[in-house]
C-alpha positions, -999 to +999 in steps of 0.1 A: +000+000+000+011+034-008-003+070+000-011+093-030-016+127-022-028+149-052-030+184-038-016+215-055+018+192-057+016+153-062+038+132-031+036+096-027+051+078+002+054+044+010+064+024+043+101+018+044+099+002+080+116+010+110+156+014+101+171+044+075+167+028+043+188+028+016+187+060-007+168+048-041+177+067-075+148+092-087+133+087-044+143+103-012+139+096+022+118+110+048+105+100+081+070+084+080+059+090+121+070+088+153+048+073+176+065+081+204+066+059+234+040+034+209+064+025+186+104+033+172+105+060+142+092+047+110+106+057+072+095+060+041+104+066+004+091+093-014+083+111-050+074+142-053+058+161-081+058+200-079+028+207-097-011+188-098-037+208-087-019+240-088-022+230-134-063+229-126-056+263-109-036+274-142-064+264-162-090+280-140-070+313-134-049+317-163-065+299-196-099+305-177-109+270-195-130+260-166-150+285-138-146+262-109-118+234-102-147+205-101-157+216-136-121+202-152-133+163-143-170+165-165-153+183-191-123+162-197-148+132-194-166+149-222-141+135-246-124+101-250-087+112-254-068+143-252-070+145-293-030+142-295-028+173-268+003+162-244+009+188-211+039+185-188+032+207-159+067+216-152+061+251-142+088+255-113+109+223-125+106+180-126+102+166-096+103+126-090+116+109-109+134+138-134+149+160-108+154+192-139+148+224-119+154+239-152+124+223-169+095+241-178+060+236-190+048+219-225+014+222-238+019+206-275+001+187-304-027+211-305-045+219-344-077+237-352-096+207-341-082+210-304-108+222-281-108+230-246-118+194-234-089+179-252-065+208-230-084+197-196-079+160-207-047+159-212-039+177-180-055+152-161-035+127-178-007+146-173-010+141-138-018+103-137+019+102-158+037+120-133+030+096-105+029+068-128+070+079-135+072+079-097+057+047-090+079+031-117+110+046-098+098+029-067+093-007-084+129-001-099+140+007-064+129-031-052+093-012-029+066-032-044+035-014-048-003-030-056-020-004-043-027+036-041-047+052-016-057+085-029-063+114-012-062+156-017-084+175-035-078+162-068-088+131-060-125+140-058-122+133-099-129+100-109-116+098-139-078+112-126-080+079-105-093+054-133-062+070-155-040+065-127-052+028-123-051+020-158-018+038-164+001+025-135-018-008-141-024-006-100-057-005-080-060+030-065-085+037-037-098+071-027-097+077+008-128+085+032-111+117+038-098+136+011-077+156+034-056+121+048-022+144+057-038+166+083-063+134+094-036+115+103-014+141+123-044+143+147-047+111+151-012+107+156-020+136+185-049+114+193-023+085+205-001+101+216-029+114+246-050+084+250-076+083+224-065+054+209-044+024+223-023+019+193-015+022+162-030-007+145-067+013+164-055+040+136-051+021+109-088+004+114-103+036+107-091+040+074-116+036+045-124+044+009-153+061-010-139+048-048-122+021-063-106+019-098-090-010-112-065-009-144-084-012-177-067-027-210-060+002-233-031+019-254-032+048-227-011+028-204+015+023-227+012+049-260+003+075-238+025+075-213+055+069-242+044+102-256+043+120-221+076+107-212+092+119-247+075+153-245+096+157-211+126+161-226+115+194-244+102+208-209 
């Protein structure tokens, strides 16, 4: 299991148990919790990707596409690709796996036919790419991964997690809570004071609204080929 947290950055994080692990190309290293008298430190690996709901901002704000950040999920549903439309969102830089602070954004493959679904559709893909490229640096790294738990704002969109799913070819779960990062700091409070005996109490409260499984489809594979080309001119 690994936590997915699309807010206006992407960051996933996965259990790297109770020792410094090893440093894993494209990953770093953080510490996961401390429990405090309930348990010794716990690690984790990490990927991080500067920019994911801040590009629905940029397309709210900026390209004024959409009125609303929920809008961006119906129309990008409206269509069944991104019409050839490939967005990197590297406005400040590539985070995980890439590291390029000198990288910048690509919006390319647009024609006269391109419309403004196609430019929210492939955002979202763009999203689902960026921690499919970090999810493929943790399976190089030897952390096995078979699930995402989803969380932040942009995981209210279905179809982000479906994409996600089908392009990582992993089941991803939305979590109860959408806001998981600040839940679980006061729970972690909660322990440490007496609310809960432990943390296995914690982890029984977890649950999930949404479940997408990977779908056969040439997104998983020509898509993401595309994305990961079009990085090298960002």
């Amino acid at each position: 299991m690994v936590k997915a947290t699309y807010g206006t950055g992407a960051f996933i994080l996965a259990n790297a148990g109770n020792s410094m692990p090893p440093l894993r190309e494209g990953l770093v290293t953080t510490v996961a919790w401390d429990a405090g008298r309930h348990d010794i430190p716990a690690y984790a690996y990490e990927g991080s990707a500067f920019v994911a709901g801040a590009a629905i901002q940029w397309l709210r704000d900026e390209l004024q596409i959409i009125s609303s950040a929920p809008e961006v999920g119906p129309l990008a549903e409206s269509v069944s690709d991104s019409g050839g439309v490939i967005f990197v969102p590297a406005f400040t830089g590539l985070g995980s796996p890439f590291w390029r602070s000198e990288a910048r954004g690509v919006l390319m493959g647009l024609s006269t036919s391109t419309t403004k679904a196609h430019i929210a559709r492939a955002v979202v893909e763009a999203l689902a790419f960026q921690v499919r490229a970090m999810t493929e640096a943790f399976a190089e790294g030897g952390v096995a991964l078979q699930e995402l738990r989803a969380d932040g704002g942009a995981a209210a969109m279905d179809l982000l997690l479906q994409l996600q799913a089908t392009s990582s070819r992993l089941t991803v779960r939305r979590s109860r809570s959408l806001e998981a990062t600040a839940q679980g700091a006061a729970l972690m409070a909660g322990l440490e004071v007496g609310l809960w005996p432990s943390l296995e109490s914690l982890a029984a409260l977890w649950g999930s609204t949404f479940t997408a499984e990977p779908e056969d489809s040439t997104f998983a594979d020509v898509g993401y080929a595309a994305w990961l080309d079009a990085t090298t001119r960002a």
